[in-house]
C-alpha positions in Angstrom: 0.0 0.0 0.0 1.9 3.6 -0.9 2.0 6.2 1.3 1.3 9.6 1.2 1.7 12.6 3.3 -1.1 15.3 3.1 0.1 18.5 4.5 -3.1 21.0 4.9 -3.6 23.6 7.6 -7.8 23.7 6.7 -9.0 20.9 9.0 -12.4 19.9 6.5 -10.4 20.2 3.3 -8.1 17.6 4.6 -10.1 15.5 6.2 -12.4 15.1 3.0 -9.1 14.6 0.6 -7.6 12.2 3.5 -11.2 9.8 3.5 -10.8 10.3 -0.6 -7.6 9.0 -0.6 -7.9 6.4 2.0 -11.0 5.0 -0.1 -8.8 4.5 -3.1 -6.7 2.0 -1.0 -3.7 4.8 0.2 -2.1 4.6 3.5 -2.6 8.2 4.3 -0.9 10.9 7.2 -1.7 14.2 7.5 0.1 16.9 9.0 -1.4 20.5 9.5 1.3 22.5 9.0 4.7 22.9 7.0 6.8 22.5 10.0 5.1 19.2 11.2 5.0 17.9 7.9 8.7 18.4 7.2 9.2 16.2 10.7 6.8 13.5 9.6 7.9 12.8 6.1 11.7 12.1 7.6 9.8 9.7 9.6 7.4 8.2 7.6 9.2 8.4 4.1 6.1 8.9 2.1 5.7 7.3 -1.4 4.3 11.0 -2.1 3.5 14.4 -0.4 0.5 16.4 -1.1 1.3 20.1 0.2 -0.7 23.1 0.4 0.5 26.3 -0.1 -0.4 28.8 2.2 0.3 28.0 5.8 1.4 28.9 9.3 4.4 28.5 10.8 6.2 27.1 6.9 4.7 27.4 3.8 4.7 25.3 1.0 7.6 26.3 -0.9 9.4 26.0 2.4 8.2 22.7 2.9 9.3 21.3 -0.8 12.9 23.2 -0.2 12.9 21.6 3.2 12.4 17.8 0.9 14.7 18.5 -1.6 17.5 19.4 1.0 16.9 16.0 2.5 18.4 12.6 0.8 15.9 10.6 2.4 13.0 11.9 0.8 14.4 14.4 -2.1 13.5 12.5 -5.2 9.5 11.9 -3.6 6.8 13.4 -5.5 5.2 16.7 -4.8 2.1 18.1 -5.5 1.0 21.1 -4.4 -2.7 21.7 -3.8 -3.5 25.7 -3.3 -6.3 27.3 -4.4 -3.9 30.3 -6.2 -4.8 30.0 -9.5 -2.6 32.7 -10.9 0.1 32.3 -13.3 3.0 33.8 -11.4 2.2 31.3 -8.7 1.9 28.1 -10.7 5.2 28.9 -12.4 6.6 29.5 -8.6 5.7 25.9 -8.0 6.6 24.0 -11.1 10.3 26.1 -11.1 11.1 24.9 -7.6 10.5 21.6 -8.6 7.1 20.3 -7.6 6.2 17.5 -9.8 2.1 19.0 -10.1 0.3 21.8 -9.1 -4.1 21.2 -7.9 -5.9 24.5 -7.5 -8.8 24.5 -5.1 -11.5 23.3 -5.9 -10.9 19.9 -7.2 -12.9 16.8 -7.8 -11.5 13.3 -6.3 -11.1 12.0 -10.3 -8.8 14.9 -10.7 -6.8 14.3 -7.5 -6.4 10.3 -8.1 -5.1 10.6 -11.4 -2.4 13.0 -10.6 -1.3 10.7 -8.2 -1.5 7.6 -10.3 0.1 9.9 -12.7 2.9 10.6 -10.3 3.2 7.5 -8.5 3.7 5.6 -11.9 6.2 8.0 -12.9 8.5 7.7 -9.8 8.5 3.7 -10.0 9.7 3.8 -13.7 12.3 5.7 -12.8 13.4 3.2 -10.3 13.8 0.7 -12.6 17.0 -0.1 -13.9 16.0 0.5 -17.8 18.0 -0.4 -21.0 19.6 1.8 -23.3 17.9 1.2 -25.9 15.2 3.1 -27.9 12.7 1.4 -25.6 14.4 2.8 -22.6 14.5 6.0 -23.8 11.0 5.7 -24.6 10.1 4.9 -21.4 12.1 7.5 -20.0 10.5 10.1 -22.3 7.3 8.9 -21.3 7.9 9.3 -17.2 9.0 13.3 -18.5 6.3 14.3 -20.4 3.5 11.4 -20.2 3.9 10.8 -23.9 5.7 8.4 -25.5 6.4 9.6 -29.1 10.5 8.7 -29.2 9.3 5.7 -30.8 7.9 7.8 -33.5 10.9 9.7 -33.8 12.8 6.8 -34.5 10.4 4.9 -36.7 9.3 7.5 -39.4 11.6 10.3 -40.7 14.3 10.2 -38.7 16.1 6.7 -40.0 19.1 7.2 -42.2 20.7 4.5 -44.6 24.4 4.6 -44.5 26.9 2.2 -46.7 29.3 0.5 -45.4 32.7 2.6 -44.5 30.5 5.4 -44.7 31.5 8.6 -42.1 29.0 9.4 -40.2 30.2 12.1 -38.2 34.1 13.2 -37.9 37.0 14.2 -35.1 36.6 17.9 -34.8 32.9 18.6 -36.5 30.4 20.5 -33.6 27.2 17.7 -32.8 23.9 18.5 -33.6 22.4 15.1 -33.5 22.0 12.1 -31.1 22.8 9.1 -32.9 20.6 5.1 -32.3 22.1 2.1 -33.8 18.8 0.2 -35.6 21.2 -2.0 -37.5 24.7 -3.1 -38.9 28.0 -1.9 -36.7 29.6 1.1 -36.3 33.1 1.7 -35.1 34.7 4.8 -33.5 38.1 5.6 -33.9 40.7 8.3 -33.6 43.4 8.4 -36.3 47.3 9.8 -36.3 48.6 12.2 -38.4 49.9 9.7 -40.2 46.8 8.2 -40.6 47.1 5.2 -38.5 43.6 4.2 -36.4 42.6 2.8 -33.3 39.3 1.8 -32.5 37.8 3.2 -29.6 34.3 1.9 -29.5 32.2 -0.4 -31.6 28.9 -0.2 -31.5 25.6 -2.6 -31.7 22.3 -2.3 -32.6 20.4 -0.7 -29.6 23.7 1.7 -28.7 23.6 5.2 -28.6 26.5 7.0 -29.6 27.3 11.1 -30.5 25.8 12.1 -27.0 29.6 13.4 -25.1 30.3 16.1 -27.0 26.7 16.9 -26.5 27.0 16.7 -22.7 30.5 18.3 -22.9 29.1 21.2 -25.1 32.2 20.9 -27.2 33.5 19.1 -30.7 33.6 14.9 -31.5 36.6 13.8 -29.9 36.7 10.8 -32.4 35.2 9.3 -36.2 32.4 7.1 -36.6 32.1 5.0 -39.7 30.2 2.0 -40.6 31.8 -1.6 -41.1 28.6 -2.7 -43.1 25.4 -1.2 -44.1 23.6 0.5 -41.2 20.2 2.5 -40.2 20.5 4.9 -37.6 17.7 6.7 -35.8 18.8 10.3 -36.1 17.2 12.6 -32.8 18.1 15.8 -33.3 19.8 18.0 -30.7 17.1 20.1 -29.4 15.0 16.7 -28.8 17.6 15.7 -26.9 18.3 18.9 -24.9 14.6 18.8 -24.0 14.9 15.5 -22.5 17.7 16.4 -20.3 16.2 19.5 -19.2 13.0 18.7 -18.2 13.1 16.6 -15.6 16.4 16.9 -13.3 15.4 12.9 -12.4 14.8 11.8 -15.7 18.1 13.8 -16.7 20.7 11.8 -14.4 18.8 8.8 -15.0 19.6 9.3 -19.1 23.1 10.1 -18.3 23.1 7.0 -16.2 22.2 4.5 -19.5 24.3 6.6 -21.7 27.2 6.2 -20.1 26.8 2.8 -18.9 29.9 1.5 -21.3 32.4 4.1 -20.1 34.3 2.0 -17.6 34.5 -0.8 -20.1 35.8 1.7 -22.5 38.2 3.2 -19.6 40.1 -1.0 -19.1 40.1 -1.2 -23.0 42.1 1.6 -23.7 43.9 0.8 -20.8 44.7 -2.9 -21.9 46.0 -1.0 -25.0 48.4 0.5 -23.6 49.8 -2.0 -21.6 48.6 -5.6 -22.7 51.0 -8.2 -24.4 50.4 -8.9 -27.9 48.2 -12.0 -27.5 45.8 -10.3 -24.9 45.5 -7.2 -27.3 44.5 -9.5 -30.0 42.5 -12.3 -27.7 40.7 -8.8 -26.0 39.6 -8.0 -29.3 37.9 -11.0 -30.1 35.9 -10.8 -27.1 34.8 -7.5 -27.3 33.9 -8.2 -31.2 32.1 -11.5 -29.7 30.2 -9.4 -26.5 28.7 -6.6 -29.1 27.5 -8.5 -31.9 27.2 -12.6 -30.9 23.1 -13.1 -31.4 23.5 -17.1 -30.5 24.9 -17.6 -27.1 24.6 -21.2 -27.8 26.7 -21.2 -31.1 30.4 -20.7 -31.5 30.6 -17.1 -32.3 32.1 -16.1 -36.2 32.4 -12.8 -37.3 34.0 -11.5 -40.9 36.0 -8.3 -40.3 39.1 -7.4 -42.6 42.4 -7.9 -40.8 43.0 -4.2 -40.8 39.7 -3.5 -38.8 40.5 -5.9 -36.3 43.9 -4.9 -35.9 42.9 -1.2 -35.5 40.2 -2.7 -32.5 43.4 -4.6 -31.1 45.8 -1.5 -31.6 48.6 -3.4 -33.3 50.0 -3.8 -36.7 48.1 -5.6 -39.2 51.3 -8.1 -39.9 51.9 -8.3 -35.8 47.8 -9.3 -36.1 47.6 -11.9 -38.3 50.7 -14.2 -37.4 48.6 -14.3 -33.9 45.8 -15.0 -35.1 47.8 -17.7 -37.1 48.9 -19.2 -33.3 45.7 -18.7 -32.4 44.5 -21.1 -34.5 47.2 -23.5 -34.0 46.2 -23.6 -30.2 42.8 -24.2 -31.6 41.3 -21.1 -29.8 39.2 -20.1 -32.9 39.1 -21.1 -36.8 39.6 -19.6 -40.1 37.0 -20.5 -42.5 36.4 -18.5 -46.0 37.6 -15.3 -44.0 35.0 -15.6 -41.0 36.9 -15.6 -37.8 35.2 -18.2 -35.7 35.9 -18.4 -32.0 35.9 -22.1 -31.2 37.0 -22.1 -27.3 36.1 -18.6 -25.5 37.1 -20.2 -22.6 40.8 -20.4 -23.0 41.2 -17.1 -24.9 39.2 -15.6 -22.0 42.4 -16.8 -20.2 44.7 -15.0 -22.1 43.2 -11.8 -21.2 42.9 -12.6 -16.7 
């Protein structure tokens, strides 16, 4: 049963919203003043407040800056329920961060669904969500009630890109987000004399172009394609939008988006400092973690030698008389140019 904390210094108003409440199956507290309700939600840790605005001893807005100061309770959901109806008030409320706003008088259908509204909200952002365009969705849907990024992605915004096809390049400004529908994608910084290395490879379902976004300043690497691709394109301002409406549903973006940067972090790391064999062996596993759809199948990928020895950050000669010994040892086989991993197991032990 969710809780909620009614705060309301007009003993019949919140007695009448408290047996409202209470009928629709809410475990409900009341408190009759700003300064008692502050004390009870660090008790009670309510599922959701219900404020009023004008009271004694600490009003409203005191009471929701009193919540968001708290870590206990700072991410519950806040209505405020007032009967100020004008415009300089309402925008009061929704800039300090009140998640809805009920002006006196109200019916009980009104009340519930703001609630449900609210409640349904909070718990989806609880949830540990993918980052994928249905995780996005869902997290576009918790900001605004809508949930139209699927339509964004579906209709006008997919783009058809060749394969070795740029798609956005070291040094440009970013105006768009960028979702992975098909194919694979590498990034990669390159030399000046012209040499690459690979510093993500991405998968259906990834999104990518978002750090200069975040940063505010140019791509710090080159995407390209390795086969034909579609790619949802979201343009910037969408994007903004979504990270500025909703401070919640902001760090919880940032959260899925950058859900890959430690793995990128040891990568680069193992780059720099691996042997030979665990350069090459880490690249096969990384090639095998993005883009195996058969767990249950020995994993076989065909990638040119120079790709792979870009992903593995050695010479393409250095590359291939490894993956010569590596077939030796029968860690993986060579069949029409697929690369087929044939004991994960072992080269999984090259790399620990």
């Amino acid at each position: 049963m969710k809780k909620i904390l009614l705060i309301e210094d007009n003993d019949h108003i919140r007695e009448n919203t408290a047996e409202i409440l209470e009928l629709a199956n809410y475990k409900v507290t009341t408190a009759p003043n700003g300064k008692i309700g502050v004390e009870i939600a660090l008790q009670l840790i309510p599922d959701l407040i219900i404020c009023d605005i004008m009271m004694p001893v600490l009003d409203g807005y005191g009471v929701l800056h009193a919540v968001q100061k708290n870590e206990l309770i700072k991410n519950t959901p806040f209505i405020f329920l007032t009967a100020k109806t004008e415009r300089n008030d309402f925008r009061k409320g929704m800039e300090s961060g009140a998640d809805d706003y009920i002006t006196k008088p109200f019916d009980g259908t009104e009340l519930l669904n703001a609630i449900d509204s609210r409640l349904k909200k909070n718990e989806l952002l609880r949830q540990q969500l993918n980052p994928t365009i249905e995780g996005l969705s869902l997290l576009m849907q918790a900001s605004s009630g809508k949930n139209d990024l699927n339509t964004l992605a579906e209709d006008r915004n997919i783009n058809k890109y060749k394969k070795k096809q740029i798609i956005y390049a070291e040094g440009n400004h970013p105006h768009k987000l960028y979702y992975l529908v098909s194919g694979k994608v590498k990034a990669f910084k390159a030399n000046e004399d012209g040499k690459e290395l690979v510093t993500e490879l991405y998968s259906p379902g990834d999104f990518f172009g978002y750090i200069a976004m975040l940063e505010e300043t140019v791509y710090r690497d080159t995407t390209e394609t390795m086969e034909e691709c579609s790619l949802a394109i979201i343009p910037k301002e969408d994007f903004d939008e979504l990270l500025n409406k909703n401070p919640q549903v902001a760090r919880k973006f940032i959260q899925l988006l950058a859900k890959n940067i430690s793995e990128k972090e040891e990568h680069l790391l193992g780059l720099a400092y691996n042997s030979l064999r665990k350069k090459v062996a880490e690249a096969l596993l990384i090639l095998e973690k993005k883009y195996s759809e058969n767990k249950k199948e020995n994993f076989a990928i065909t990638i040119s030698r120079e790709s792979l020895a870009t992903i593995a950050g050695t010479a393409t000669e250095s590359l291939i008389r490894t993956l010569s010994d590596f077939r030796t040892e029968k860690l993986i086989e060579i069949k029409g140019g697929n690369i087929v991993i044939i004991n994960q197991k072992n080269l999984s032990y090259l790399i620990n």
